[in-house]
C-alpha positions as CSV (number, residue, x, y, z in Angstrom):
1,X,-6.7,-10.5,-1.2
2,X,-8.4,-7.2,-1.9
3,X,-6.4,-4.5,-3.9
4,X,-5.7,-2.1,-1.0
5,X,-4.4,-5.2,1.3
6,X,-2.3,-6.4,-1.8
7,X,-0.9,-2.3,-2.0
8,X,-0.4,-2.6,2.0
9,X,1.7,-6.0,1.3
10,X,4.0,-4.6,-1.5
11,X,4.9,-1.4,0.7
12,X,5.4,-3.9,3.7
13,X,7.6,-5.6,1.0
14,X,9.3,-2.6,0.1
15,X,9.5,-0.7,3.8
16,X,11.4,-4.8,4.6
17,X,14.0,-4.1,1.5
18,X,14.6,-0.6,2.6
19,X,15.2,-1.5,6.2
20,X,17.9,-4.4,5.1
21,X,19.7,-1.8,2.5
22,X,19.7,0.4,5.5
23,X,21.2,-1.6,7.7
24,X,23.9,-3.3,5.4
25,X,25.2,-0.1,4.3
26,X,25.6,2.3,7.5
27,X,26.8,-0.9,8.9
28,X,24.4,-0.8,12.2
29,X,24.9,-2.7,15.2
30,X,22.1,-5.7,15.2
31,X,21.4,-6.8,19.0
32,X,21.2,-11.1,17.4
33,X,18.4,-11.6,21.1
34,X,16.3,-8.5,19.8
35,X,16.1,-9.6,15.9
36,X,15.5,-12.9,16.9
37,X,12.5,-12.7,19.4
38,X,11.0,-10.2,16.4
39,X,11.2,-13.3,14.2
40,X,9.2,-15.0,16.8
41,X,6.9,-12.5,17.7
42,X,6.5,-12.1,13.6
43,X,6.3,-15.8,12.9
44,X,3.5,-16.2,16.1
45,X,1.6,-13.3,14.2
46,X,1.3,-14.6,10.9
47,X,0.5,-17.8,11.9
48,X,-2.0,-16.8,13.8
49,X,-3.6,-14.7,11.4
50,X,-3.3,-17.8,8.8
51,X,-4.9,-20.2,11.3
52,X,-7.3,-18.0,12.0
53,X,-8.0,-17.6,8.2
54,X,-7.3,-13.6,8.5
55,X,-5.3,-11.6,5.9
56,X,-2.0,-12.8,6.8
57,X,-0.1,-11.4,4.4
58,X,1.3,-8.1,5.7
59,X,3.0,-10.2,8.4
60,X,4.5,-12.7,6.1
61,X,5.8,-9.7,4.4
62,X,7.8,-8.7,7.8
63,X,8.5,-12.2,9.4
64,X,10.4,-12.8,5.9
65,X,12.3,-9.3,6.1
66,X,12.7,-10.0,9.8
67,X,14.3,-13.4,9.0
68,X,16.4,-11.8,6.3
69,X,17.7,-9.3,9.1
70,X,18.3,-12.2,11.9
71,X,20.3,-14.1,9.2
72,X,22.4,-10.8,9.2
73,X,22.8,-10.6,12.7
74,X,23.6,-14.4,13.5
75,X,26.4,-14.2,10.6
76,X,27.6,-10.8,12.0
77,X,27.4,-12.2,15.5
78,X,29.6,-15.3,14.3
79,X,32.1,-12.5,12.8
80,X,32.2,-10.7,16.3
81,X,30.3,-7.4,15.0
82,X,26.8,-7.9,16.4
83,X,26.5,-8.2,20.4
84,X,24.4,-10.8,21.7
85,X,22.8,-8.2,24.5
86,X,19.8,-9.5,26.8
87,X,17.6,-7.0,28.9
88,X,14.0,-6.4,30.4
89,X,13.1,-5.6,26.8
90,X,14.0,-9.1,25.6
91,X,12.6,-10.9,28.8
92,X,9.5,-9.0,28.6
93,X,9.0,-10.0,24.9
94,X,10.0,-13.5,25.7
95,X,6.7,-13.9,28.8
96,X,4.6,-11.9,26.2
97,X,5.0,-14.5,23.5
98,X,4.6,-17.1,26.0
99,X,1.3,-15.6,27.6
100,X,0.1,-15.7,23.7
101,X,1.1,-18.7,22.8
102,X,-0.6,-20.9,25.5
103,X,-3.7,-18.4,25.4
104,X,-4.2,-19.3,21.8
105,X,-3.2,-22.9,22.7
106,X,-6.2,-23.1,24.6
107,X,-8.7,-20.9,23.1
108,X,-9.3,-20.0,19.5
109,X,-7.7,-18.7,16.7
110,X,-9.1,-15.5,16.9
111,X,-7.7,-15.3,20.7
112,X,-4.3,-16.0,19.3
113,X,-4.6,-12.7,16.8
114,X,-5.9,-10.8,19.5
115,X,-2.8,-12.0,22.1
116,X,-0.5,-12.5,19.4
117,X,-0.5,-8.8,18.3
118,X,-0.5,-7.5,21.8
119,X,2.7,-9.4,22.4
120,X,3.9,-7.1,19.4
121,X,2.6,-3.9,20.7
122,X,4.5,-4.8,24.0
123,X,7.3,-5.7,21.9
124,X,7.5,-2.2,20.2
125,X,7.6,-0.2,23.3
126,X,11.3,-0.2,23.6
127,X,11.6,1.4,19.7
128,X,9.1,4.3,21.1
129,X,11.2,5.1,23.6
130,X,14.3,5.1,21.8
131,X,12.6,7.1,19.1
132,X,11.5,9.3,22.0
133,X,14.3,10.2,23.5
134,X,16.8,9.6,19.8
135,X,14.6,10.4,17.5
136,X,17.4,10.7,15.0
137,X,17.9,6.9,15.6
138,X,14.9,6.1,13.3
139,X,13.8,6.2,9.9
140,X,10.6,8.5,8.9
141,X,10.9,7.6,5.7
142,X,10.5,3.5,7.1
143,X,7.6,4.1,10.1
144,X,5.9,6.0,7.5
145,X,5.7,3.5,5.3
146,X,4.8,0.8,7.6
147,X,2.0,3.0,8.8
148,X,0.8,3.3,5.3
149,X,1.2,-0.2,4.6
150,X,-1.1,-1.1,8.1
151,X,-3.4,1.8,6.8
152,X,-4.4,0.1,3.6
153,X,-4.3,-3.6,4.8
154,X,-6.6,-2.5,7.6
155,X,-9.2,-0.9,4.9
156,X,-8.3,-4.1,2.4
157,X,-9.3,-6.7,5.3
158,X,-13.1,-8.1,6.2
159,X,-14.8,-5.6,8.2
160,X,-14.2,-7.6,11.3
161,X,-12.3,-7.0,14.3
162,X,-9.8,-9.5,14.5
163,X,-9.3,-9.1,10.4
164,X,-8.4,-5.7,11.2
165,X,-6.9,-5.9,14.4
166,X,-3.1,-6.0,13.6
167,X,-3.4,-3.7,11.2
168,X,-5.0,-0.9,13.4
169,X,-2.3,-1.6,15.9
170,X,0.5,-1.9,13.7
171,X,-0.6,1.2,11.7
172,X,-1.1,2.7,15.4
173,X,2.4,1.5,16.6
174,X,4.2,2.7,13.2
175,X,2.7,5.9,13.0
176,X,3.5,7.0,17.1
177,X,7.1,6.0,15.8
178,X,7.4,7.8,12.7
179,X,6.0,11.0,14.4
180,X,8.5,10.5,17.0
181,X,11.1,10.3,14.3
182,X,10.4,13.5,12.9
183,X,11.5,15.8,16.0
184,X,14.8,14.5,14.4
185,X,14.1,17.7,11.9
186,X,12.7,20.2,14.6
């Protein structure tokens, strides 16, 4: 792992803690269908990247803060604080993963990046439109980190296009969210 992918991983590492500090202490409602389909997206990501022998890390680094945060949400659940809410959002997710999964069942590994991290992109949409039309919903401080974080794993991984694939989406996907975020101060 090259210096700048290793930087990427421990901001990933850091943007994860932030997000679960965040979320225990204002005491936000965690939708248990949404956090759990982003550990499955997550988990389909990284182990697509690792199969596919691609810098996998940064998505370890999320799929474990994801995990950490569906833990949180099944145990709030169970305590009757987190709803367990299903919408077009979590059915499109759900056919998204699906599509991925059998594409890279039946093709290569390098198929299952490229469908894998789609299925993320599509996953994300609802977060751009809630940090569209609330921006005060979402964290600069934690988009802009997981920009940065994509940023330098995307200059850290091989010069090919499935290495740096998720990371140019991701950093893409993060960035679009964190600007959004920031009409919050306008």
């Amino acid at each position: 792992m090259s210096k700048l992918s290793k930087a990427g991983f421990s901001l990933a590492v850091l943007a994860m803690v932030y997000l679960i500090g965040l979320l225990l202490l204002t005491s936000a409602p965690l939708n248990l269908a949404t956090w759990t389909l982003w550990l499955i997206v997550n988990t389909s990501l990284a182990a697509s990247l690792y199969r596919s022998e691609k810098p996998y890390e940064l998505m370890a680094a999320y799929t474990v803060g994801t995990a950490i945060i569906a833990a949180i949400a099944v145990y709030n659940y169970t305590v009757g604080t987190t709803p367990l809410s299903w919408g077009i959002a979590e059915t499109v997710t759900v056919v998204t993963v699906l599509i991925a999964l059998v594409a890279w069942r039946f093709t290569t590994n390098d198929v299952g990046v490229i469908m894998t991290t789609i299925a993320m992109v599509i996953a994300g949409v609802p977060t751009w439109i809630d940090a569209y039309y609330r921006p005060e919903s979402q964290s600069v401080l934690f988009w802009s980190v997981n920009a940065l974080a994509c940023v330098l794993s995307y200059f850290g991984a091989p010069p090919k296009f499935v290495a740096r694939f998720m990371p140019l989406c991701g950093g893409l996907a993060n960035c679009l969210i964190a600007v959004l975020a920031l009409r919050q101060f306008a």
